[in-house]
N, C-alpha and C positions, 0 to 999 in steps of 0.2 A: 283325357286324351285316349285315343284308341289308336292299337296298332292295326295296320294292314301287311297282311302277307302277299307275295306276289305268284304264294302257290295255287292261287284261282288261277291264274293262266297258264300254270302246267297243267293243272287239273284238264284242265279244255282239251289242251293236246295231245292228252294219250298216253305220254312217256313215262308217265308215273302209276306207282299203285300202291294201296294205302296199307301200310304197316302200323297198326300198333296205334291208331288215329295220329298218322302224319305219313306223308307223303312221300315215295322214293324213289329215287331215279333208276329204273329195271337195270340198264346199263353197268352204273356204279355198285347196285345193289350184286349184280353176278360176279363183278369184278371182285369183289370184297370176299364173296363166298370163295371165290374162287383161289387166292391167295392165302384167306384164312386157314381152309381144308391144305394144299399144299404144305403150311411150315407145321400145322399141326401135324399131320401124318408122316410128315420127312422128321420132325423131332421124335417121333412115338417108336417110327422105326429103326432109328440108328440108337436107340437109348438100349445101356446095356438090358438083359432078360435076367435081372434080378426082379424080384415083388412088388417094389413100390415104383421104383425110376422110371418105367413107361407110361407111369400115371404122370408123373413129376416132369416129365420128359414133353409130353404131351400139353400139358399146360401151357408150359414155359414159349413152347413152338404157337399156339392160339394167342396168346399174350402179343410175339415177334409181329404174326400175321394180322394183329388187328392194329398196331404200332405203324408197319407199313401201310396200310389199307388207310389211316387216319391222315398218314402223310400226302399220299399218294391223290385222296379221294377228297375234294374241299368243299365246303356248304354252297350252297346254292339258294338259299335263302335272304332276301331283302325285306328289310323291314321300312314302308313308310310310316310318318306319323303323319295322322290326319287327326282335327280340330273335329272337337263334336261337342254338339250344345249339348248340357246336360240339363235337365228341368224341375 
């Protein structure tokens, strides 16, 4: 059996571009950037100005913002299966 993806017809339309060999929605893909960079640089800067903590601090915020982005952001992805003779 072979799967078919239904990302030939975003492919048509324009609204994606290809990441990484797969397909992404520009939209979802700024939103994501955009949230991530937010809680990461809102954790990095409120984290006290000891040595390690604005590393740690920094993390922990990229971690939140991809946590949100994952909820927030949902596949778009449909799989049919289609029958194929094999020989």
């Amino acid at each position: 059996m072979k799967k078919k993806t239904t990302t030939d017809k975003q492919k048509q339309t324009g609204e994606n571009i290809e990441v990484w060999a797969d397909l992404v929605n520009i939209k979802d893909l700024v939103v994501a950037l955009v949230i991530t960079s937010v809680t990461t640089l809102g954790a990095y800067f409120i984290a006290p100005n000891e040595d390690p903590k604005p590393l740690f601090f920094g993390l922990i915020g990229a971690l939140i913002g991809f946590v949100i982005s994952s909820f927030l952001i949902k596949p778009k992805r449909n799989f049919d299966e289609a029958e194929s003779e094999e020989e």
